[in-house]
N, CA, C and O atoms as a GROMACS GRO file, in nm:
protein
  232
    1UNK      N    1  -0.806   0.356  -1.011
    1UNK     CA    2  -0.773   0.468  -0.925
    1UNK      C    3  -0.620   0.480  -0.918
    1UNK      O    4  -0.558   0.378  -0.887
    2UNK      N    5  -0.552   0.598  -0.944
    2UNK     CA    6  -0.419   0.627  -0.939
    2UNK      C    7  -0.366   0.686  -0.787
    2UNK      O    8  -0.449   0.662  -0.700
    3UNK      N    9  -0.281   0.736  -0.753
    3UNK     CA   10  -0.235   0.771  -0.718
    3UNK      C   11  -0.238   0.935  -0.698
    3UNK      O   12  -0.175   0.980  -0.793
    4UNK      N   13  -0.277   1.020  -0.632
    4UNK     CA   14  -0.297   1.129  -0.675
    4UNK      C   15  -0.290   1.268  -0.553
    4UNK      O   16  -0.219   1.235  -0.457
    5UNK      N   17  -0.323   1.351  -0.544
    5UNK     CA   18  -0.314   1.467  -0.437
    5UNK      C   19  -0.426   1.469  -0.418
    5UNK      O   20  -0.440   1.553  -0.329
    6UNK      N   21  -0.574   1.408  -0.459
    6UNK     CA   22  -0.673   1.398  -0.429
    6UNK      C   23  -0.735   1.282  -0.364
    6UNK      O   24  -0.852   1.273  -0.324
    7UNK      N   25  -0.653   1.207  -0.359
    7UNK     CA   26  -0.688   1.047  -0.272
    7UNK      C   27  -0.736   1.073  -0.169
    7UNK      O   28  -0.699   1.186  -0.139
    8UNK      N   29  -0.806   1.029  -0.088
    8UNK     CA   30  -0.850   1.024   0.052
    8UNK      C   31  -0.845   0.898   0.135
    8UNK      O   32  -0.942   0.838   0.087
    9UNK      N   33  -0.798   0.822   0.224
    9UNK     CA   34  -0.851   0.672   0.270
    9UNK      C   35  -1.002   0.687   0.284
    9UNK      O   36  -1.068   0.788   0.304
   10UNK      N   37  -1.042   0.555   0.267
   10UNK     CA   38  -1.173   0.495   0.346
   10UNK      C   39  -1.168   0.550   0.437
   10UNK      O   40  -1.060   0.595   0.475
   11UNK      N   41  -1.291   0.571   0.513
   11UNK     CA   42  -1.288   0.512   0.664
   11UNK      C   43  -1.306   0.435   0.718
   11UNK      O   44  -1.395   0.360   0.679
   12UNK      N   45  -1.245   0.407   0.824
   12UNK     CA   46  -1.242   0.253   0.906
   12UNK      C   47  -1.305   0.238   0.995
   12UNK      O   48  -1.270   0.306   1.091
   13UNK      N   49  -1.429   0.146   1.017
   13UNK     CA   50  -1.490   0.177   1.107
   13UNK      C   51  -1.460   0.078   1.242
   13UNK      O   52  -1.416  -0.036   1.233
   14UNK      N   53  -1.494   0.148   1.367
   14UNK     CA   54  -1.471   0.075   1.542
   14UNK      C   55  -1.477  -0.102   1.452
   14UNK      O   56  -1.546  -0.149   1.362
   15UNK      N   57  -1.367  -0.151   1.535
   15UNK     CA   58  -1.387  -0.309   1.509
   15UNK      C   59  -1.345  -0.402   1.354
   15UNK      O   60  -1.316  -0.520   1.332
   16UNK      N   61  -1.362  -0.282   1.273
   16UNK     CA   62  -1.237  -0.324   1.158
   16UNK      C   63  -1.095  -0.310   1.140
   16UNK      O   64  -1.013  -0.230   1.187
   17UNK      N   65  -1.083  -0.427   1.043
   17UNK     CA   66  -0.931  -0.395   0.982
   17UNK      C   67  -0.870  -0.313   0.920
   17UNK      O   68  -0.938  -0.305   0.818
   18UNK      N   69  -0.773  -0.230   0.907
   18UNK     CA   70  -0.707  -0.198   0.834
   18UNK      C   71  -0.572  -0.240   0.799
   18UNK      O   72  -0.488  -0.295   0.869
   19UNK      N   73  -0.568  -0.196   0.659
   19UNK     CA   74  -0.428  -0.212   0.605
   19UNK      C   75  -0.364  -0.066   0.572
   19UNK      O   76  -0.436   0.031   0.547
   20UNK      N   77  -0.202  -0.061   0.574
   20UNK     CA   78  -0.131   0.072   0.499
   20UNK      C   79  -0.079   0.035   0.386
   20UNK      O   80   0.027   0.087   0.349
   21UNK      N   81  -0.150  -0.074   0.299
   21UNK     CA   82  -0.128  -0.072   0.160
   21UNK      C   83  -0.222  -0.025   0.092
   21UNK      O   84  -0.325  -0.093   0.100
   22UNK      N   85  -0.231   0.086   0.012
   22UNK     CA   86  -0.350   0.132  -0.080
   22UNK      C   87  -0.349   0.021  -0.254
   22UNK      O   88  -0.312   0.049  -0.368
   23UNK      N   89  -0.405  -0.099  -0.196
   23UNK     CA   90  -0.428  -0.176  -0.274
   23UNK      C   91  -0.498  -0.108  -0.428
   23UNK      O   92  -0.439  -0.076  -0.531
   24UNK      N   93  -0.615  -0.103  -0.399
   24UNK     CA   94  -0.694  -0.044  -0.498
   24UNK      C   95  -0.623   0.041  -0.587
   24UNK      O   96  -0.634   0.033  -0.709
   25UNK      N   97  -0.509   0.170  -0.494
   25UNK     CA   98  -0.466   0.256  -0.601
   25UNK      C   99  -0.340   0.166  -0.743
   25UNK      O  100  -0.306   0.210  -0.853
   26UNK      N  101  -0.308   0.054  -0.683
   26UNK     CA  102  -0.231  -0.048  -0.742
   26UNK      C  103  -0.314  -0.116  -0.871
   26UNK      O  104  -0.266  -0.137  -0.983
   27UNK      N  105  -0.439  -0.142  -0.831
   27UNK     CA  106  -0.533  -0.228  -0.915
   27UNK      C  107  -0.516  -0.216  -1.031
   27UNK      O  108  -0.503  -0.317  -1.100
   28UNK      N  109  -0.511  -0.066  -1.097
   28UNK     CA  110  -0.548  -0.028  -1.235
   28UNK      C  111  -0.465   0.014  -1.302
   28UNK      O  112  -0.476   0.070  -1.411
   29UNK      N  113  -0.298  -0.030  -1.191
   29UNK     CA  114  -0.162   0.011  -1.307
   29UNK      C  115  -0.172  -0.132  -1.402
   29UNK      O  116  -0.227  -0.242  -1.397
   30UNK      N  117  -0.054  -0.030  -1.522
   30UNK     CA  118  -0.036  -0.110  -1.601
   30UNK      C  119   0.101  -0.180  -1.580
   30UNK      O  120   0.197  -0.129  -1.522
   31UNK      N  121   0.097  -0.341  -1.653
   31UNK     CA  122   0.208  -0.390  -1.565
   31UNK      C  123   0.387  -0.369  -1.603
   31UNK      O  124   0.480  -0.437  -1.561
   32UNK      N  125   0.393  -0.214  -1.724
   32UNK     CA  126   0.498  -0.178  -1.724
   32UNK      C  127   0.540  -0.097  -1.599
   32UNK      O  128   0.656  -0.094  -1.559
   33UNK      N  129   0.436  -0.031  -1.540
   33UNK     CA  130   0.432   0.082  -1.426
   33UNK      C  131   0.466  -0.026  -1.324
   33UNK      O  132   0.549  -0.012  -1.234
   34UNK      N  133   0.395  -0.134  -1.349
   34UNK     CA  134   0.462  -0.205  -1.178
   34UNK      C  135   0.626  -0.254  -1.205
   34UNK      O  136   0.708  -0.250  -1.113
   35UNK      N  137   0.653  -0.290  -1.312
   35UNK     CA  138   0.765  -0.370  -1.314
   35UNK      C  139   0.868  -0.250  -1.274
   35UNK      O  140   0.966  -0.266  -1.200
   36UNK      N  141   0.829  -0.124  -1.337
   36UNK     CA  142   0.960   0.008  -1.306
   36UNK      C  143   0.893   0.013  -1.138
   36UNK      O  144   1.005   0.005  -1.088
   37UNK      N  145   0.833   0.017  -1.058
   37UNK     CA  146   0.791   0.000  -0.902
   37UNK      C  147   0.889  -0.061  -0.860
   37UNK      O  148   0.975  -0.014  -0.786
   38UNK      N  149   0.880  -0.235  -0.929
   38UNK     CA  150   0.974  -0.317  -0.848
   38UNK      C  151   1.121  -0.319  -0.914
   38UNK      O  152   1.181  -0.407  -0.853
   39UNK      N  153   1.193  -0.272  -0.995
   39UNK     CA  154   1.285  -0.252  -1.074
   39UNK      C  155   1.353  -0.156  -0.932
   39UNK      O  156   1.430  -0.204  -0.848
   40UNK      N  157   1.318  -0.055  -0.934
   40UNK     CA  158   1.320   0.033  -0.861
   40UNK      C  159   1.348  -0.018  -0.720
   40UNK      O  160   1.462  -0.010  -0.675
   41UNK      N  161   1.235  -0.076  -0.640
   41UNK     CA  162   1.243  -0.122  -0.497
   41UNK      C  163   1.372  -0.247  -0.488
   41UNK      O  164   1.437  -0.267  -0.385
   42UNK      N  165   1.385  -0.304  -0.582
   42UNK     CA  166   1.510  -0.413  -0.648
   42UNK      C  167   1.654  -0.326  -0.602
   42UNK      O  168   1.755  -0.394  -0.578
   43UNK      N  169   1.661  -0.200  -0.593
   43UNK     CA  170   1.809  -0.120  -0.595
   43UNK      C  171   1.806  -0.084  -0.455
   43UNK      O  172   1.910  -0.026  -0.424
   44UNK      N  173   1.708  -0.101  -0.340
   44UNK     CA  174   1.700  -0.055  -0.242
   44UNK      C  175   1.753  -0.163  -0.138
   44UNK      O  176   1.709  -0.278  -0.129
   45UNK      N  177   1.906  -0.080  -0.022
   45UNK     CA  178   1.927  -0.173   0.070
   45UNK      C  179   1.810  -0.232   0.120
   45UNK      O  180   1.712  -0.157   0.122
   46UNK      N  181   1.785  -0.409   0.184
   46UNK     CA  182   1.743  -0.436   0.266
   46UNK      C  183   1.755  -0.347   0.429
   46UNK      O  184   1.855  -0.277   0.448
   47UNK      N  185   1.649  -0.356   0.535
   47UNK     CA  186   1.639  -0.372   0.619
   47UNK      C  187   1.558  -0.419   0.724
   47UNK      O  188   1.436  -0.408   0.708
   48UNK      N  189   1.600  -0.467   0.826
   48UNK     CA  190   1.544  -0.457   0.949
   48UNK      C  191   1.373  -0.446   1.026
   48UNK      O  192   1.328  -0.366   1.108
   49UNK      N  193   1.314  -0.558   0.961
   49UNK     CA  194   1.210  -0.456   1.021
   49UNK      C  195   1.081  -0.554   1.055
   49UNK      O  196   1.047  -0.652   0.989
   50UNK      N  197   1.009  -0.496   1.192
   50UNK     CA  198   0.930  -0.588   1.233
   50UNK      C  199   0.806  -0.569   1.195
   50UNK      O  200   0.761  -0.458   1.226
   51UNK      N  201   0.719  -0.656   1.124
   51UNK     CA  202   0.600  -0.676   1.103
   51UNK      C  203   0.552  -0.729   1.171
   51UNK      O  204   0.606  -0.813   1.243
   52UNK      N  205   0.383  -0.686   1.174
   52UNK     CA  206   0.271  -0.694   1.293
   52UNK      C  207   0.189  -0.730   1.211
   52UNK      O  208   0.186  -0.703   1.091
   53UNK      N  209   0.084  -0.823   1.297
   53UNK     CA  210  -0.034  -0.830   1.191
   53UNK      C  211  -0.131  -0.770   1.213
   53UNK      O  212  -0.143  -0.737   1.331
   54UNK      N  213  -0.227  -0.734   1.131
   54UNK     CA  214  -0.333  -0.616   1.125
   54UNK      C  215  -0.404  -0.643   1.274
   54UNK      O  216  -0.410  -0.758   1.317
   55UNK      N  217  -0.447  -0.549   1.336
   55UNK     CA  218  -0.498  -0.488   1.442
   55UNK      C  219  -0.627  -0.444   1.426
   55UNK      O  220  -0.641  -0.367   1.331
   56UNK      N  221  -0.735  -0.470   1.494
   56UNK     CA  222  -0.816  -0.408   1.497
   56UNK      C  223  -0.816  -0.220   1.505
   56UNK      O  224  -0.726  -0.160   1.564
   57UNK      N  225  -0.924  -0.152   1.440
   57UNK     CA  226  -0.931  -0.010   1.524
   57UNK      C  227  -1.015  -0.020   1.644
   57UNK      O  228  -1.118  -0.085   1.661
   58UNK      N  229  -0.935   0.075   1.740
   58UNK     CA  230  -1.048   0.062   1.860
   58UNK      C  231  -1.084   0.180   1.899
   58UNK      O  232  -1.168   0.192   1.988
   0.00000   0.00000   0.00000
């Protein structure tokens, strides 16, 4: 699964997890496509920033 204008999330149902990484759409690159991803994210200032760990939906 790519990346696309037709993607939709799952839905999440009462009492599960979610994540805001679309793993799956990652699954089926090829690993020249990831290396230009992180090549790329490699040129970007650091910052600041607080991570949480996944939360239930309620």
């Amino acid at each position: 699964m790519y990346a696309d204008s037709t993607y939709q999330l799952p839905p999440v149902e009462k009492g599960s997890y979610n994540t805001f990484m679309p793993w799956t759409m990652y699954a089926g690159m090829k690993e020249e496509d990831l290396g230009a991803i992180y090549a790329y994210l490699m040129t970007l200032q650091p910052i600041s920033n607080k991570v949480e760990k996944f939360t239930p939906v309620k």
